[in-house]
C-alpha positions in Angstrom: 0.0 0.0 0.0 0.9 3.6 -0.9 1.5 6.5 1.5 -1.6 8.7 2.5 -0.9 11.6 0.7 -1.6 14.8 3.4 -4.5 16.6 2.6 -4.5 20.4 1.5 -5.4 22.9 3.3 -8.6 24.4 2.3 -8.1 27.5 3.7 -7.3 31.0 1.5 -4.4 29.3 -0.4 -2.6 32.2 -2.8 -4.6 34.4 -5.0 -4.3 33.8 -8.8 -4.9 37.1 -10.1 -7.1 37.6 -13.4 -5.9 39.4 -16.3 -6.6 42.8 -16.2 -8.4 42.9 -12.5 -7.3 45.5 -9.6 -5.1 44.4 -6.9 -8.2 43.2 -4.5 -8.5 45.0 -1.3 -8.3 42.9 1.9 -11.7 42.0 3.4 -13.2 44.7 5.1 -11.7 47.9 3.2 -13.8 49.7 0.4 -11.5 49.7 -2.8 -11.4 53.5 -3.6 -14.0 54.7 -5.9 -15.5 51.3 -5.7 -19.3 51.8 -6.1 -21.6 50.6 -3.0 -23.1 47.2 -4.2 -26.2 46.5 -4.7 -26.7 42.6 -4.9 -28.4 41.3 -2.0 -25.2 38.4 -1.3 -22.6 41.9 -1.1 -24.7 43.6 1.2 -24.8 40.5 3.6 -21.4 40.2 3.5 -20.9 44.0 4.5 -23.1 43.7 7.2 -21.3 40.6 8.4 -17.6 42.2 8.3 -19.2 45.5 10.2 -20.8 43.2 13.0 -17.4 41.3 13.6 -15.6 45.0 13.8 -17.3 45.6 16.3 -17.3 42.3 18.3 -13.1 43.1 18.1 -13.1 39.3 17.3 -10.0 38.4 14.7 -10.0 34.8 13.7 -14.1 34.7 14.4 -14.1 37.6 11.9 -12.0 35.7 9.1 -14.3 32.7 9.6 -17.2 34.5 8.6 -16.4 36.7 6.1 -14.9 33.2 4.4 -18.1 31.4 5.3 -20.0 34.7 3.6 -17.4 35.3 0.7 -17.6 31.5 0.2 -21.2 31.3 0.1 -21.3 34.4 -2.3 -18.7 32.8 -4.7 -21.4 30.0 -5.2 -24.0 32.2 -6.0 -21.5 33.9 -8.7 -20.7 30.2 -9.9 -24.3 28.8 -10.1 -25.0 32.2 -11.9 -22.0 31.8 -14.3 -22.8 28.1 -14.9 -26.9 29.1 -16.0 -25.4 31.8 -18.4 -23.1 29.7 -20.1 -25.8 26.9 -20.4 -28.7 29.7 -22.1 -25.4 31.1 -25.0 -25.7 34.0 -22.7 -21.5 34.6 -22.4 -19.9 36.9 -24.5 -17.2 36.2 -25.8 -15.0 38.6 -23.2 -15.9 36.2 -20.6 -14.7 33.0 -22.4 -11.4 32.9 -22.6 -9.5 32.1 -26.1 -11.0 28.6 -27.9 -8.8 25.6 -27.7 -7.2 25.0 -31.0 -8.8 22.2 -33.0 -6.5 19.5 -34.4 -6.5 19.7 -38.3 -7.8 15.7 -39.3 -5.4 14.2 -41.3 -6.1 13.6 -45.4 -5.2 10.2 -46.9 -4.4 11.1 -50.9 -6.4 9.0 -53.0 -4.7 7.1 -56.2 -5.6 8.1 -59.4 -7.6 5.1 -61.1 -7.7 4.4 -64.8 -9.5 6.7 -67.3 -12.7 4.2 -68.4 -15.5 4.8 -70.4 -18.2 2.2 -71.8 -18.6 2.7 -75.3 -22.6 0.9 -76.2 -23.1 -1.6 -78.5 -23.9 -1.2 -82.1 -28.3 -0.3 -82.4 -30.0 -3.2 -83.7 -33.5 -4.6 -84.4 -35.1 -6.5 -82.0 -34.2 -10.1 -82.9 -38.5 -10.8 -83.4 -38.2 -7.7 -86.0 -35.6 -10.2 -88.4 -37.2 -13.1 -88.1 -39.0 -14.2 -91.1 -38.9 -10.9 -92.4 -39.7 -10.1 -96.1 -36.4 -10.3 -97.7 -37.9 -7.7 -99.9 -38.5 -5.6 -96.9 -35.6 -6.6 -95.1 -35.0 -4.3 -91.7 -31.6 -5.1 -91.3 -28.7 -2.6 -92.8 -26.2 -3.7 -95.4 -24.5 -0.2 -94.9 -24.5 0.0 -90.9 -21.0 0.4 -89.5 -20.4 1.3 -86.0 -16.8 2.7 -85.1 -14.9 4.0 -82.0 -12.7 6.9 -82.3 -10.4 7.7 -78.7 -8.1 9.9 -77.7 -5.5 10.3 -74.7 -3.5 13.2 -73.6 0.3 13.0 -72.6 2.0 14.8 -70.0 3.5 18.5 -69.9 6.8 15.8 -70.5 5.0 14.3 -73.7 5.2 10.8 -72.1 2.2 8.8 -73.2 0.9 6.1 -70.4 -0.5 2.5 -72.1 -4.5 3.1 -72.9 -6.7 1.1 -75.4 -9.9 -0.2 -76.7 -11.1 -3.4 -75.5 -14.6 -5.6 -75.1 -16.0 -5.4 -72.4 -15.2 -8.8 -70.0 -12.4 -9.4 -72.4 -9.1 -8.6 -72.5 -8.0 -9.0 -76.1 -7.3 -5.5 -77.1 -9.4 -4.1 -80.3 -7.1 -1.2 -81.0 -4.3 -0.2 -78.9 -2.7 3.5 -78.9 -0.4 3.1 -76.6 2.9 0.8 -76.0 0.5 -2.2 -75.9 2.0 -3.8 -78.5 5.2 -2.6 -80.8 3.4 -2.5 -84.2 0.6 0.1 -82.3 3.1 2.0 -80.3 2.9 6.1 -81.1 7.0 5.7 -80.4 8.0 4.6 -83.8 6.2 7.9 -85.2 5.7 10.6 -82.1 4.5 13.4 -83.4 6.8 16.6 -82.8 5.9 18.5 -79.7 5.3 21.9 -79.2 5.6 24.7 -76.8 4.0 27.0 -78.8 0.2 25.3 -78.7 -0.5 26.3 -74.8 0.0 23.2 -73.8 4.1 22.9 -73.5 5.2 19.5 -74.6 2.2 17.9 -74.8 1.1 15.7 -77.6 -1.9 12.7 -78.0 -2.5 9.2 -78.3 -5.0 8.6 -81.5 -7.0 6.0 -82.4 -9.8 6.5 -85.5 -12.1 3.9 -87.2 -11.8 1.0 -85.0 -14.8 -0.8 -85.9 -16.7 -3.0 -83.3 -20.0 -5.2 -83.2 -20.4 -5.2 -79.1 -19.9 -3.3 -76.1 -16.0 -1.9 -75.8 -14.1 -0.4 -73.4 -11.4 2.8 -73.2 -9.2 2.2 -70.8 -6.1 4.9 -70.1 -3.6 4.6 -67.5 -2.7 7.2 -64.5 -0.5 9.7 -65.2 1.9 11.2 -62.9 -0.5 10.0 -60.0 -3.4 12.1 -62.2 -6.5 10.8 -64.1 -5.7 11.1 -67.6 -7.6 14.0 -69.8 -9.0 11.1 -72.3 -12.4 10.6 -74.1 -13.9 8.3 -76.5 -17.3 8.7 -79.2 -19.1 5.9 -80.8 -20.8 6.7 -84.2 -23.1 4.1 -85.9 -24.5 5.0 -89.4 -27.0 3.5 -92.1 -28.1 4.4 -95.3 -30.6 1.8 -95.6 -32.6 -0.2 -93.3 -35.1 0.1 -90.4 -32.5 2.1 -88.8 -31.0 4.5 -91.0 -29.9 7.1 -89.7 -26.7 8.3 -87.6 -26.4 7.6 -83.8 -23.6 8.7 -81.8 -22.3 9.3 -78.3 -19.7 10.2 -76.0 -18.4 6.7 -74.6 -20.0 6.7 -70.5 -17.8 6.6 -67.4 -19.7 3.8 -65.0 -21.8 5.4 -62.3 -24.1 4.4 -59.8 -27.1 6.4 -60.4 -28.0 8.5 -63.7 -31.0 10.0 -65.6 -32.1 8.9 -69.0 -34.9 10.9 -71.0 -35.9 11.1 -74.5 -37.5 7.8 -74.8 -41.1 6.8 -76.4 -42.6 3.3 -76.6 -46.3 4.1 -78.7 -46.8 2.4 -81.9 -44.0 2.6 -84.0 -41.7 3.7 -81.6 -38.9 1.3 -79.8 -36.8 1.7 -76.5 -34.1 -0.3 -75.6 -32.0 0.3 -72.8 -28.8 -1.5 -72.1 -27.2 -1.5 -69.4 -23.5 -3.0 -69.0 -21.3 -3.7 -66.3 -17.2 -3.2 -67.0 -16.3 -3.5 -63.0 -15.9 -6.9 -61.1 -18.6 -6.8 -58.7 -22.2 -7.7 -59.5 -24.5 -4.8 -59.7 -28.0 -4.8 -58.5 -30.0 -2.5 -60.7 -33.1 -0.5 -59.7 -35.2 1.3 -62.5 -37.7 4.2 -61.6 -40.3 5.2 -64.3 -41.5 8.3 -65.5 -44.4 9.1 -67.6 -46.4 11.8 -69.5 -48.9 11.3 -66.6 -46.6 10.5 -63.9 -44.7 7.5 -62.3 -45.0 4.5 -63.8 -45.0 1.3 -61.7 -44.4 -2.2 -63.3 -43.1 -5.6 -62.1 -39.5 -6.2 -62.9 -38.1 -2.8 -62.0 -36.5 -3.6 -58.9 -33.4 -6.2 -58.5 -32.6 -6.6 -62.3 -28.8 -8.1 -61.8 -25.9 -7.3 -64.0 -23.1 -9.7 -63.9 -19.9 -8.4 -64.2 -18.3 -8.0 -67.6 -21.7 -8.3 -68.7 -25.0 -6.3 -70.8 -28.4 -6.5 -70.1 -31.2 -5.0 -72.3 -34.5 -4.0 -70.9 -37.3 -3.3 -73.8 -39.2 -0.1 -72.2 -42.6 -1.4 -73.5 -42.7 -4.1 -71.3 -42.8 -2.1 -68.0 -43.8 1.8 -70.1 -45.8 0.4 -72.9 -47.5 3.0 -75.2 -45.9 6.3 -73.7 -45.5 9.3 -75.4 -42.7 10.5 -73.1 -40.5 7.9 -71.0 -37.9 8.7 -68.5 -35.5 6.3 -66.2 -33.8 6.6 -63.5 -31.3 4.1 -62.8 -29.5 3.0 -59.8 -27.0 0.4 -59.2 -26.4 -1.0 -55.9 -22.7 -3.4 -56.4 -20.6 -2.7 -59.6 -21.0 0.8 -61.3 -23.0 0.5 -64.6 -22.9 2.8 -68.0 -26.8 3.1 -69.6 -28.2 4.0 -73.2 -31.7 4.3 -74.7 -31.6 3.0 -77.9 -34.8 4.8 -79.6 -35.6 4.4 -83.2 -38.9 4.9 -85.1 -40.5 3.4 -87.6 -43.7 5.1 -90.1 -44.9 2.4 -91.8 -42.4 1.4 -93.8 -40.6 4.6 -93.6 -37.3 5.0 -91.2 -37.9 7.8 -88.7 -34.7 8.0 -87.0 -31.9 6.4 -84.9 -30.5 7.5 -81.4 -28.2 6.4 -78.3 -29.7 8.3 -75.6 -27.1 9.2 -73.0 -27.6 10.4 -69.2 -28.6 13.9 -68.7 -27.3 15.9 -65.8 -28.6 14.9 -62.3 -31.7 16.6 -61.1 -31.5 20.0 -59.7 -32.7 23.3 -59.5 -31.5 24.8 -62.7 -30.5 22.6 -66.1 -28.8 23.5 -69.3 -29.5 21.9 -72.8 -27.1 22.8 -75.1 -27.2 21.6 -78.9 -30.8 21.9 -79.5 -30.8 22.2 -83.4 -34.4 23.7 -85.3 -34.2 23.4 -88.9 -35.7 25.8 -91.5 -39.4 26.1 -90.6 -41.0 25.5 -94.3 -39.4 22.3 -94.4 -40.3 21.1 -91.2 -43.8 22.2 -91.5 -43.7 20.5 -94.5 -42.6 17.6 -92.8 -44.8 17.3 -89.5 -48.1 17.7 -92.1 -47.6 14.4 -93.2 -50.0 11.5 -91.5 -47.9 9.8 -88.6 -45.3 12.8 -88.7 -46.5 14.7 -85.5 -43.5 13.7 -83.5 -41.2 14.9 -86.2 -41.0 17.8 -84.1 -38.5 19.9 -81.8 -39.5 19.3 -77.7 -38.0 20.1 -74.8 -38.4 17.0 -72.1 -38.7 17.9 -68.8 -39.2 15.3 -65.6 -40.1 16.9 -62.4 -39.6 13.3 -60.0 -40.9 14.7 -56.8 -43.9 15.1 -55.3 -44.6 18.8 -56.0 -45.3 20.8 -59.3 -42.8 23.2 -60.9 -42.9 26.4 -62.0 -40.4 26.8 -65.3 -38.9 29.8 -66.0 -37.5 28.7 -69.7 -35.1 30.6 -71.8 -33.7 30.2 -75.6 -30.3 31.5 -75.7 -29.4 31.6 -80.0 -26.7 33.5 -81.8 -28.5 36.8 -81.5 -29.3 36.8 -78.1 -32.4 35.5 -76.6 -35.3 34.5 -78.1 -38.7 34.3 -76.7 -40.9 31.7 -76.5 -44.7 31.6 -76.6 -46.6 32.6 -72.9 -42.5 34.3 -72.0 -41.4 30.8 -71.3 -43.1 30.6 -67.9 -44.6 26.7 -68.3 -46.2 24.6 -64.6 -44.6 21.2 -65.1 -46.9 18.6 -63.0 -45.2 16.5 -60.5 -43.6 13.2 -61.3 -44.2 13.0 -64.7 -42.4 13.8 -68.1 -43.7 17.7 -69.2 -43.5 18.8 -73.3 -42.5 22.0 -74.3 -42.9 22.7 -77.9 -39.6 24.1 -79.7 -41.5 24.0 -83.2 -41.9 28.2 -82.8 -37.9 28.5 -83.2 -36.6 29.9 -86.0 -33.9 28.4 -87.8 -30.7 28.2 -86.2 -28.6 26.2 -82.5 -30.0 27.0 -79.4 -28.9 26.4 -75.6 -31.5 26.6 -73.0 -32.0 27.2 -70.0 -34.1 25.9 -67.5 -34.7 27.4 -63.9 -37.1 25.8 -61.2 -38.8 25.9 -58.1 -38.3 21.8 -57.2 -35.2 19.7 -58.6 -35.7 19.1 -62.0 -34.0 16.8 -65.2 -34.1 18.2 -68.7 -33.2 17.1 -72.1 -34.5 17.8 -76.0 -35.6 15.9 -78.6 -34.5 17.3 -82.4 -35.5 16.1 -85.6 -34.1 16.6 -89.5 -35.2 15.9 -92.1 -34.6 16.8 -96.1 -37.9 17.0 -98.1 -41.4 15.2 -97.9 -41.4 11.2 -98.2 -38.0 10.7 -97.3 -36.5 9.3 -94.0 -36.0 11.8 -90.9 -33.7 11.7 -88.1 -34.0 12.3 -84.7 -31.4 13.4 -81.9 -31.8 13.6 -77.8 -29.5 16.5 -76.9 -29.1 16.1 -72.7 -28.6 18.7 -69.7 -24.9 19.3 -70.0 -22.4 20.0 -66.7 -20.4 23.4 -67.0 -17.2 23.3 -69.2 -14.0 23.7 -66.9 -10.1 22.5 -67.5 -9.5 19.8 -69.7 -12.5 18.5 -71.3 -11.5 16.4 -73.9 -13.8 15.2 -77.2 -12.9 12.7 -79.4 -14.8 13.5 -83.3 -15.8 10.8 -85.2 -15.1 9.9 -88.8 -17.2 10.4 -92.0 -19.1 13.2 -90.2 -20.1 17.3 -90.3 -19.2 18.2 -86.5 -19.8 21.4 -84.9 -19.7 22.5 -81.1 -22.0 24.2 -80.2 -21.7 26.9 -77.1 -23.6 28.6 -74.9 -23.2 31.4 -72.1 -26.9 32.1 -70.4 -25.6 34.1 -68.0 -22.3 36.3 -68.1 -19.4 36.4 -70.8 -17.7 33.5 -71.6 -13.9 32.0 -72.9 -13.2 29.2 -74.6 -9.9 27.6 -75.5 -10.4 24.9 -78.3 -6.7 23.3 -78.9 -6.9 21.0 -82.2 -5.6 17.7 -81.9 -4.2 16.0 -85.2 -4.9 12.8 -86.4 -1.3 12.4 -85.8 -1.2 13.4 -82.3 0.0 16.3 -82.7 -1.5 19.4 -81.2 -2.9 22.5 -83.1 -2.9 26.2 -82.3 -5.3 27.2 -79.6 -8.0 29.1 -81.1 -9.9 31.3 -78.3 -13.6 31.8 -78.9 -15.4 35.2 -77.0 -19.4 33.9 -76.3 -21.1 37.1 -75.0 -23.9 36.7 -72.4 -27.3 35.5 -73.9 -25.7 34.0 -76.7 -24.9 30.4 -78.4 -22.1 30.2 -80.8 -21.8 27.6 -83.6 -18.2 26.3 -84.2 -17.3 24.0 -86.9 -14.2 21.8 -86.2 -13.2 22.5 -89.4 -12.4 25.6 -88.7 -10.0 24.8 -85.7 -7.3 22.8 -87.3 -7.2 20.4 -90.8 -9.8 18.0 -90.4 -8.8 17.2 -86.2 -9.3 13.8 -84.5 -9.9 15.4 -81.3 -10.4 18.8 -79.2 -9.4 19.7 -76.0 -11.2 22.3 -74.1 -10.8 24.6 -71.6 -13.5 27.5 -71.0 -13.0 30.4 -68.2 -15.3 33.4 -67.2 -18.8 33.2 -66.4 -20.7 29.8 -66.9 -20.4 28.0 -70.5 -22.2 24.8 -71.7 -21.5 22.8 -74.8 -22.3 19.9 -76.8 -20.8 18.2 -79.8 -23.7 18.3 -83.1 -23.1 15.8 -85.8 -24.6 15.4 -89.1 -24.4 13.2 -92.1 -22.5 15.1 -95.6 -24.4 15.2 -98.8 -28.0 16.3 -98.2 -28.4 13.1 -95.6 -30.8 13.9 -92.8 -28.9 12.2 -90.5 -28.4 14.1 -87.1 -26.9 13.3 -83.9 -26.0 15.1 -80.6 -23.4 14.3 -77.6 -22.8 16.2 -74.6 -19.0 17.3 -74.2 -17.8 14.7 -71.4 -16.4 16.5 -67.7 -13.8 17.5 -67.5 -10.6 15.6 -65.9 -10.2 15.7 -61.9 -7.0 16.9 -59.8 -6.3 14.9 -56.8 -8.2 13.1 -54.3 -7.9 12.8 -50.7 -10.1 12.0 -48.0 -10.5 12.6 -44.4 -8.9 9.5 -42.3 -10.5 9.7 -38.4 -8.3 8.0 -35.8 -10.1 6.2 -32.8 -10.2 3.1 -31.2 
């Protein structure tokens, strides 16, 4: 056993003095100019000290005025500790805050660049069977093709990156140091210091044709995300699906927004959904109608094994819908999703499209790309039987449970342009709202859409040549804001323009050409002016580029990548311009047992 320690006394031990107090007077003596005090506790304690002054007792005097002082110092505690409970203390009577500890930041490793590139449209395998060879619906001139494109670093070192099939791991084109014959060594392209992007040059790869989902895959660089991008293009001249289709190749996620989608006669939705990770993904489907949610048996639990597509025919659950939107949500494995949406008039084509994910729901949504043709031929067009829907619409889901005031504006290369009613439309909860674009006049639009409640937009746009003929159809989606480093891989064999759009504010924006040899083009600097959309033909940037990386400063800019067929074809398609690459990644690491 240890020692008893001896205890303290409790008597007046030594005063510690506060910071900026008086020197405190010994009991019994008024501190000069001290005002009389008024508190009921002082005035016993006075009363106290002047009864032991005159009983002449000393020690029977200090034991009461420490018994009173003591029992006043309570009262001054008990009133200090109520204060602090009600937020009543100011801050001059707390002293200075402890310091916090900073938590420490783990850095996160940069992952490979990857991006799911869809399958090549097709006809539901029903549609071919036993089909008319006369009348066949299947394409003797359909060609799908990926085109990708990776960025080196400032040192123009180029890390290994590739096309593959999904769940496979043969490579289908190779751009970097995969393989000797398809290594960019042998025939680097000279780098530059003059194209604002010192020493930089790119990895190319154009044309690679493929029959099944593919996958981009681009190493780390220098512990960074690589700026990369990939575009699938599909075309036909003949068949049930003639047309032209393309689309920015998806990086997986675990919960997106498809709109643009119709399942009434003559209309057919596909949606595929494919799985490049190595876990299993559960997949949940919400459904959106003209007249509000849609609820159907097989929405919940669909499984996507890894390396593997599944296809979901939106008739089944959304049969005859003018207006279809999906929400998807994967709980596993991240998942990539398109809407392929074709029509059919009889025995006349009506368009092909890959519908891609539109920006996540939220108060304000911007749809740039939104092409109206000339509005004789168009009207020409729509007053044909079974040609209503050959019409310009803006799409608009509101998912929750109430309605949404829309306060819509048309941004076009002279400023803004009005809409009929001022663009004020009431968008009824959870369902899938029309806006007719028809009023338009000729020219590329960006709008933008404000609300009340969260909100997803997206437009439909449709081309077409001359009465009779085929038309084409395009889904142009709610784009995110352009940054640093947004790169856009341009397909083969097609007219491509970019079009941009500043609602708000003035606007920069850097495109930097990228050759089919890697090698990267002058900068050319583009002024948008608030209110506006701009129209920029990539020919105009650089002899015919493979690729553009983007860069856009200023107030707020949106863009989106329009592509059409050459020679009078009405073939149309529109992609939104992929975001942009990331910096690095840490998180917050929390030590405790």
């Amino acid at each position: 056993m240890g020692r008893k320690r001896k205890p303290e006394p409790t008597g007046g031990g030594p005063k510690v003095p506060v910071q900026g107090s008086s020197p405190q007077p010994e009991a019994g003596a008024a501190a000069p100019g001290a005002a009389v005090p008024e508190s009921a506790d002082a005035a016993v304690a006075a009363r106290a000290v002047a009864r032991d002054k005159a009983a002449g007792g000393g020690s029977r005097r200090r034991s009461r005025v420490g018994t009173v002082a003591g029992a006043a110092t309570g009262v001054l505690l008990l009133a200090a500790t109520a204060a602090v409970a009600s937020g009543a203390v100011t801050d001059t009577l707390v002293g200075p805050a402890a310091s916090e500890l900073p938590v420490p930041a783990a850095a996160v490793p940069a992952g490979d660049y990857t991006a799911v590139c869809p399958a090549p449209p097709r006809l539901l395998q029903s549609a071919v069977e036993g089909a008319d060879p006369e009348f066949s619906p299947a394409s003797a001139t359909a060609r799908t093709t990926v085109s990708a494109m990776v960025l080196s670093d400032l040192s123009a070192t180029l890390t290994g990156s590739g096309l593959l099939p999904v769940g496979g791991t043969a490579p289908l084109a190779l751009i970097q140091e995969f393989a000797p014959e398809a290594s960019l060594a042998t025939d680097a392209p000279a780098s530059s210091g003059a194209d604002g992007l010192t020493n930089r040059i790119a990895g190319v790869s154009r044309g690679t044709a493929v029959d099944a989902p593919s996958l981009f895959r681009a190493q780390p660089q220098g512990g960074l995300t690589p700026v990369a991008a990939a575009t699938t293009t599909y075309t036909a001249a003949d068949g049930d699906l003639r047309g032209l289709a393309a689309t920015a190749c998806q990086v997986p996620s675990s919960d997106f927004w498809l709109l643009g989608a119709s399942t009434t006669v003559g209309q057919s939705s596909i949606l595929t959904l494919t799985n490049p990770t190595g876990t299993p993904a559960t997949v949940t489907l919400e459904l959106y109608g003209q007249d509000g949610p849609i609820e159907a048996a097989g929405t919940r639990g669909q499984l996507v094994a890894p390396g593997a597509s599944r296809q979901i025919v939106l008739a089944g659950p959304a049969g005859n819908q003018d207006r279809v939107a999906v929400r998807v949500r994967s709980d596993g494995g991240r998942i990539t999703g398109v809407i392929q949406q074709s029509v059919l008039r009889g025995l006349t084509p009506g368009g092909v499209e890959l519908l891609s994910p539109s920006l996540a729901a939220g108060l304000t949504q911007v749809v740039p790309g939104v092409v109206v043709q000339d509005a004789a031929t168009a009207q020409r067009i729509r007053e044909q039987e079974g040609y209503g829907s050959a019409s310009p619409e803006l799409h608009v889901l509101v998912p929750g449970s109430n309605d949404a005031v829309l306060d819509i504006r048309v941004f076009g290369a002279g400023g803004e342009v009005e809409l009929p009613g001022g663009g004020v439309v009431t968008a009824a909860a959870g369902g899938v709202t029309a806006v007719p674009l028809a009023s338009l006049p000729e020219g590329n639009y960006t709008i933008a859409i404000t609300s009340d409640v969260s909100i997803v937009a997206s437009a439909r746009v449709t081309r077409g040549i001359s009465t009779g003929e085929p038309v084409d159809l395009a889904g142009a989606p709610a784009a995110v804001r352009l940054g640093s480093d947004h790169a856009v891989a341009l397909a083969e064999g097609v007219d491509t323009s970019l079009v941009l759009g500043a609602p708000g504010g003035r606007g920069e924006v850097t495109l930097t050409p990228v050759g089919a040899d890697g090698a990267l083009g002058a900068p050319v600097v583009i002024g948008i002016a608030g209110g506006t959309s701009v129209t920029v033909p990539t020919s105009s940037i650089g002899s015919a580029p493979a690729a553009v990386v983007i860069n856009a400063t200023g107030d707020p800019v949106y863009g989106a990548q329009v592509m059409t067929l050459p020679g009078g074809s009405a073939g149309i398609s529109v992609s939104g311009i992929p975001a942009g690459a990331t910096g690095p990644l840490s998180i917050p690491v929390e030590l405790r047992y």
